[in-house]
N, C-alpha and C positions, 0 to 999 in steps of 0.2 A: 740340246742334250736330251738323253732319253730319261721319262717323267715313271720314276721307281716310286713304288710303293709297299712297306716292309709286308710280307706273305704272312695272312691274318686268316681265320676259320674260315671267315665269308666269303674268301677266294676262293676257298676250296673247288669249288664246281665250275667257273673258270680257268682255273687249271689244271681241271680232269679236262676241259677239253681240247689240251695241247698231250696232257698225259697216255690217255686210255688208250690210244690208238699209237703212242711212242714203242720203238723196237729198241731202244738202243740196251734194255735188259742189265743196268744198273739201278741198284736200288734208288740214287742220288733222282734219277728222275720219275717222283712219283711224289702224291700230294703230300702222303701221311711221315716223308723222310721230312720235308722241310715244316711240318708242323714240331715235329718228334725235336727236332734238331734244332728250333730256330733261334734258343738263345745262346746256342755254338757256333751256327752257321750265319744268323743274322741276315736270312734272305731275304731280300726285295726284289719284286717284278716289274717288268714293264715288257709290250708291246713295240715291235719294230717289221717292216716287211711279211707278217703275216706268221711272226715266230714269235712266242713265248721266251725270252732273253730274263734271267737270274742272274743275280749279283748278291754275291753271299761274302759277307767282311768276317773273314775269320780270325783272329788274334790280330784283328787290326790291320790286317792285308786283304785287298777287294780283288777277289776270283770272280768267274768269270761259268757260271756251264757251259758246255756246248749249245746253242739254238734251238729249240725244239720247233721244227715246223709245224702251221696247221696245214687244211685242205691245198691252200694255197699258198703256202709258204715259201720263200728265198732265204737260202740259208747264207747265201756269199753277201745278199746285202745285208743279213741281221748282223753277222761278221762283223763286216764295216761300220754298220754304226756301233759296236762294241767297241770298233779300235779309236771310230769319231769320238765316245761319248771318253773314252781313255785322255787321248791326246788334252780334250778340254779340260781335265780331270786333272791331270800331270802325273798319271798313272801308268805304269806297265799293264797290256790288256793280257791276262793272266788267261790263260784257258784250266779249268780242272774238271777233273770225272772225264774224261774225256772218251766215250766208249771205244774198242777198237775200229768199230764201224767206220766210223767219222777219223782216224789220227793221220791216215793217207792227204784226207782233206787238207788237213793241218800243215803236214811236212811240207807239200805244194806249194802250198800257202807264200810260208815265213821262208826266208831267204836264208834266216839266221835264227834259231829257235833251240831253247834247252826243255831236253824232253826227260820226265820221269814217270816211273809205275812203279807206287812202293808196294813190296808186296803186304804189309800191314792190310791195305784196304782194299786187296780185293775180295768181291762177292766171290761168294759158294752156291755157285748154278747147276740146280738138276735136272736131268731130264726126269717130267713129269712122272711115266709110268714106272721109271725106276723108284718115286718113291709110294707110288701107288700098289706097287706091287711087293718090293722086298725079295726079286726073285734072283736066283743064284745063290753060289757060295759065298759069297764078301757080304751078303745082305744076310747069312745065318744067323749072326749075335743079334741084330734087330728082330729076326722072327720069335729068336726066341725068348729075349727079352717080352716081347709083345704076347706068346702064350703063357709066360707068367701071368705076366698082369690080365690077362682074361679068367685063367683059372683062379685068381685071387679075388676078382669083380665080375663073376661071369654077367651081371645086370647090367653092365657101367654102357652108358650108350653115350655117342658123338651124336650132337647136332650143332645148327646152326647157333649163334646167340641173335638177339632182337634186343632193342630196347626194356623191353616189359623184361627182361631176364637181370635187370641191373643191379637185383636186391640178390642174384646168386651170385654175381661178380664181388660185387662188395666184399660178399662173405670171401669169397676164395681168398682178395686181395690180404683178408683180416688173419687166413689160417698159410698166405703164404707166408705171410712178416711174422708167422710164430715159425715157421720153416728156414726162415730166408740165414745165409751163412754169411754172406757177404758184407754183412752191416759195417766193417772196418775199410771196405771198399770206396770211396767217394764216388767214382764214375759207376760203380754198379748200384749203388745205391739210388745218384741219379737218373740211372737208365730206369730202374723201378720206377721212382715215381711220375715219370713218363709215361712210361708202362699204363699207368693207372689211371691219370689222364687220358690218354687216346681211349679206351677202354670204356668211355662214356658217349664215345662215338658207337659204336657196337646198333647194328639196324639200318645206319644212315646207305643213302645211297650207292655209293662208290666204297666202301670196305667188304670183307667179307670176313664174317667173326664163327668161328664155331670154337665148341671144348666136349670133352670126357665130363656126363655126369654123372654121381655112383649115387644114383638115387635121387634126392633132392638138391645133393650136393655136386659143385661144379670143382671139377679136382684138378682139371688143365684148361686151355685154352688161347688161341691164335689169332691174329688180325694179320690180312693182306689185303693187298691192293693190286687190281688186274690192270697192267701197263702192256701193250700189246700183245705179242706171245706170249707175257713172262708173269708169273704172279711173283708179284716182290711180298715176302712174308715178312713184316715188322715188327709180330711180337712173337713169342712163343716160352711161355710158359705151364711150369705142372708141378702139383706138390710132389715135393724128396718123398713122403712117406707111401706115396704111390709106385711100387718098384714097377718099372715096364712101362708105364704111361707116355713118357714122354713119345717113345720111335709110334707107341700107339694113337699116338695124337697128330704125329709128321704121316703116318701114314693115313690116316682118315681126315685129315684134312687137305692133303692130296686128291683124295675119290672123293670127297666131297664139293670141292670147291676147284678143283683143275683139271674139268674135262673141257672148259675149252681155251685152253693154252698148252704150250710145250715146257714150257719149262717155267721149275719153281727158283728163285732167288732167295736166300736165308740170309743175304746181305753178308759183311765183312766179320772177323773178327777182334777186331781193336787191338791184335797182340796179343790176346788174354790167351796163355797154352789150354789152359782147359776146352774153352769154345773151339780153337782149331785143332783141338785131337777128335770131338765130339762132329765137327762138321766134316774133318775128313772122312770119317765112320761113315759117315751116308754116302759116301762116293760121288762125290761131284762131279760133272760131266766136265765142268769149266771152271777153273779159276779167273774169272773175267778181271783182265786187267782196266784199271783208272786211270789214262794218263794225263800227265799236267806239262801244258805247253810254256813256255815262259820265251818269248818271242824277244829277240835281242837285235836293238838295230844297229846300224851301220857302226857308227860312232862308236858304241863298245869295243868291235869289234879290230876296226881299222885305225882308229884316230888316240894316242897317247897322248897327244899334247898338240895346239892349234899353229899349224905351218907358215911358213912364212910363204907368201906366194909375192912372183913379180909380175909387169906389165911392162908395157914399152914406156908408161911415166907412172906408174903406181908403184906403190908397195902396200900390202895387205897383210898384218900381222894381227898378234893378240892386243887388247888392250893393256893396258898400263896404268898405273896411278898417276902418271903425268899426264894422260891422256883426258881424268876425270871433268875438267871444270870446261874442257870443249867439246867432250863427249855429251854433259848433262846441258849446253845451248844447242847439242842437235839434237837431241832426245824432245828437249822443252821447246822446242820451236813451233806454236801450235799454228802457225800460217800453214806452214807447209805440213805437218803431220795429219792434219784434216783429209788430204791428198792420199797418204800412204797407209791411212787405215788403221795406224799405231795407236795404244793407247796405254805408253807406258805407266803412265802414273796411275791409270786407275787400278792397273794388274799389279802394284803393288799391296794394296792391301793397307796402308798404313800413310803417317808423312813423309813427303821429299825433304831426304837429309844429302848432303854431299854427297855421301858415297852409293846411295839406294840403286841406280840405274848400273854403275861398275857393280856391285855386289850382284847382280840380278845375274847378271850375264855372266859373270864367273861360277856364279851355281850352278846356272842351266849345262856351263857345259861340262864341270866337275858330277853332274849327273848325266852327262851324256846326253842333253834336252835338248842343245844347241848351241852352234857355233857363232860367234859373235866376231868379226875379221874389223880391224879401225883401216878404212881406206885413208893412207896417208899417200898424199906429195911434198917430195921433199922434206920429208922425217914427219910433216905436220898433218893430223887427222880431221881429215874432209869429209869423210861420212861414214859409213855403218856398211855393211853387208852382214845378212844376216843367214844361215842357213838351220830352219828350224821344221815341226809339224812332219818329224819322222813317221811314219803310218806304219813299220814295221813290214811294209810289203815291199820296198825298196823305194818306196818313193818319198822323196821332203820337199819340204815348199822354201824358195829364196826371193828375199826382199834386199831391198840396197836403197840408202838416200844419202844424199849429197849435200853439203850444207849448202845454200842461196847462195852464197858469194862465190860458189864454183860452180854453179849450174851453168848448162848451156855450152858445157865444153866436149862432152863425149866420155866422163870420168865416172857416170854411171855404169853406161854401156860395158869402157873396160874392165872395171870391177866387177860387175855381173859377170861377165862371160870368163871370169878367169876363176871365179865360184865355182862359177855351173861346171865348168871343165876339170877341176880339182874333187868335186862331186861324185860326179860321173867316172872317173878314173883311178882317182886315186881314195875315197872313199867308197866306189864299187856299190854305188846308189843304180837303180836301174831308169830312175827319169826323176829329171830335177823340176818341180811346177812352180807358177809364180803367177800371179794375177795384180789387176791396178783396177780400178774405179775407174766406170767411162769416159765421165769428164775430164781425166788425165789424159788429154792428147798425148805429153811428151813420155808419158813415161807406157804408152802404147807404143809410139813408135820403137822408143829403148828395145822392149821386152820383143818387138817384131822382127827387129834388127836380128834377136841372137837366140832366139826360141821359135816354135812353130805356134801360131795359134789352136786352142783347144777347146773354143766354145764359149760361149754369152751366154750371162742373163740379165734381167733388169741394173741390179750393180756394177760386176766385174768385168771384164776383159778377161779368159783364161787364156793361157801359153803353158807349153812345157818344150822339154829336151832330153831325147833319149840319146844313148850311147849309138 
C-alpha cells in the first residue's frame, strides 16, 4: 500500500516540486489550498511512479486528486496504484478536482464511471492581461471604481509584502475585524482566520504577497501561488472603508506579480451569491470545471443477486445458512489454505464465531466487493469459488478450493471455468485473472487447462482470460 503522510508546512517545498510546473490550472493543485484547507480536506501525500498522489478524507469519504506528475512521471501507473492501494482499503477509488485536461483520461479509463461537475466549485479563471489592464467596456465599473480610490488616496502605493512587513499585517488584520460584517457567518469567519494564518507566510519562497499602502498603513492585500501558467490567488482582501481598492488591488497585483503566467485563478465561489456576482464582474475567461469520477464496477452494474450456474456435475449457487458449518471446515482448513493464499480469519478483524466467514461474504457482495458461488455436488457444498479484487478497469481476480475429500477429481477445474465464463459474459468483466503459488503443481496445471498464462515471479504463477 502506498505510505501517506498527512500534508504538514515542511512539505511545503516538496510539493512545489510536483506543483510549480503543474498546468492543470485548478486551484485544488497548489501547496497554499491544501495548507488553507487541511482541516476540511484532511490531505495526506505520498509518492508513486514519479507522481505526487493526495488523498484527502473529506466528511469521512477518501477522494482521491488526479496524479500530479514530476520530470518523470507515469500517470497510468500512479492510477493503478490509487485503485491497488483502494482495493486493499475496501474503498471506491474516488477521483476529484479532476481538471478538464485529464477527464478524456478518465472516461477511457473506467468501463463504468459516474461523473459530476457541480458548478458550486468551479474556479474563476482570467486571462492575465484582462486583469492587468481593465480595458474595454465590461471593465468600466472597475476603471472607475479604481479612479475613485486614487483620487481619494492619490499616495496609496501597491508593493510586495516581506516578512519584515508583519507588524503592518497585523494591524490590517486588527482594522479588518473592526470592518469585518460577516461575523454571524461560521465558514466566513473560518475562511478569516485562515486568512490570517497563511498571511505569516508572506516573504517565503514559493508565495507571492503584495497589498495597497496609504501611507504606513496597509489597507489591502493578496497571496498567490504560481502553479504553471496559472497564478492561483488564495487570498484577497481590503478594508470596506476604502471605496475602490479592492479592483485596485486585483489589478496591481495582476502587473505585479503575473507577468510570467497566462492566466490568474481566484478560485471557486462556495455558493456565497455575493462572491459570484463580484467574480463574475471581472469576466472570466473560464469557468473551469472539477470533475469527480466515482468508477463503478461490474457488479453494481450487472449483477442483482448471485446466479445459479450449472456444469456437467456441479451446481454453483449463493451460500446458505445450511451451508455454514461446511463452509467454516473449508475456510478453516489450514493444510490446504497455506496452498491458496487465503487468510480468512486474519481479515476478519476480530474472533471466529459461527457465523463470521457467512457474514463476511454476504457483505462483500451486498457491497458489490464479491461474489462468493458454494460449489455443490449433489445439493452438498464442496468448495468456494470466489470472484473478487474488481480493479474498476474491467478486470477481477478468481480463486476456487475444493475440500480434500473431493480433490483429484476435475471439480475445480469445472467450477473455475464456469466462473470465468459467467464473468466474462454475463458480468461483462473484460478478463477474469487468477494466480497459485509455485509449489502448487495441481492447481497450475488447473489454472493451465482453462486460462492462458500471464507471467512469474518469485511466488505466483499468473494466468488470465479474456473474452
Amino acid at each position: 500500500m502506498l505510505n501517506y503522510r498527512p500534508i504538514q508546512l515542511e512539505d511545503a517545498e516538496r510539493l512545489r516540486g510536483y506543483y510549480a510546473d503543474c498546468n492543470y490550472g485548478l486551484c485544488e493543485y497548489a501547496v497554499g489550498t491544501k495548507l488553507m484547507w487541511r482541516d476540511y480536506l484532511h490531505p495526506a501525500w505520498a509518492e508513486a511512479a514519479g507522481c505526487l498522489i493526495v488523498r484527502n478524507t473529506i466528511d469521512g469519504q477518501v477522494v482521491y486528486d488526479y496524479p500530479v506528475p514530476g520530470p518523470e512521471g507515469d500517470e497510468d501507473a500512479a492510477l493503478t496504484a490509487i485503485e491497488n492501494d483502494c482495493i486493499e482499503s475496501g474503498v471506491p477509488p474516488v477521483i476529484s478536482v479532476v481538471p478538464q485536461v485529464k477527464a478524456g483520461t478518465l472516461l477511457a479509463r473506467y468501463p463504468y464511471v459516474r461523473v459530476g461537475n457541480i458548478r458550486t466549485w468551479q474556479d474563476y479563471v482570467y486571462n492575465t492581461a484582462d486583469l492587468q489592464n481593465f480595458a474595454g467596456r465590461r471593465y468600466a465599473g472597475q476603471r472607475n471604481h479604481i479612479k475613485k480610490f486614487r483620487a481619494a488616496c492619490p499616495n496609496a502605493q501597491f508593493r510586495p509584502l516581506t516578512a519584515e512587513d508583519a507588524p503592518a499585517v497585523e494591524a490590517f488584520w486588527r482594522d479588518y475585524g473592526g470592518e469585518f460584517t460577516k461575523e454571524n457567518n461560521p465558514k466566513a469567519v473560518q475562511e478569516l482566520h485562515i486568512a490570517m494564518e497563511m498571511l505569516k507566510l508572506a516573504g517565503n519562497s514559493w508565495t507571492r504577497c503584495g497589498g495597497f499602502f496609504d501611507g504606513e498603513k496597509l489597507i489591502s492585500l493578496s497571496m498567490a501561488e504560481k502553479c504553471g501558467r496559472t497564478l492561483i490567488i488564495h487570498i484577497e482582501k481590503a478594508l470596506y472603508s476604502y471605496p475602490g481598492v479592492y479592483p485596485a488591488t486585483v489589478q496591481a497585483f495582476a502587473q505585479t506579480f503575473g507577468t510570467d503566467v497566462d492566466f490568474l485563478n481566484r478560485e471557486d465561489d462556495a455558493a456565497d451569491r455575493g462572491l459570484r456576482t463580484s467574480k463574475l464582474q471581472y469576466g472570466p475567461v473560464l469557468l473551469a470545471p472539477k470533475y469527480r469520477f466515482e468508477p463503478q464496477n461490474e457488479l453494481l452494474c450487472h449483477v442483482s443477486a448471485i446466479p445459479t450456474l450449472t456444469t456437467e456435475r456441479l451446481t454453483l449457487s449463493a451460500l446458505t445458512e445450511e451451508d455454514i458449518p461446511a463452509y467454516n471446515a473449508l475456510v478453516l482448513d489450514q493444510d490446504r489454505n497455506r496452498w491458496w493464499g487465503y487468510d480468512d480469519v486474519g481479515g476478519l478483524g476480530g474472533p471466529v464465531e459461527e457465523r463470521s466467514f457467512f457474514d463476511v461474504a454476504k457483505r462483500d457482495f451486498e457491497n458489490r466487493a464479491a461474489v462468493n458461488f458454494a460449489v455443490r455436488l449433489d445439493g452438498k457444498l464442496i468448495g468456494e469459488a470466489v470472484l473478487y479484487r474488481f480493479n474498476y478497469r474491467g478486470d477481477a481476480e478468481l480463486g476456487c478450493r475444493i475440500d480434500a475429500a473431493y480433490a483429484g477429481h476435475g471439480y475445480g477445474t469445472e467450477a473455475f471455468a464456469a466462473v470465468a465464463d459467467w464473468a466474462l459474459y454475463k458480468v461483462h468483466l473484460i478478463r477474469v485473472v487468477a494466480k497459485c503459488y509455485r509449489e502448487n503443481e495441481a492447481s497450475r496445471k488447473m489454472l493451465a487447462s482453462c486460462m492462458r498464462p500471464n507471467g512469474q515471479d518469485d511466488t505466483f504463477y499468473y494466468f488470465e482470460k479474456r473474452v
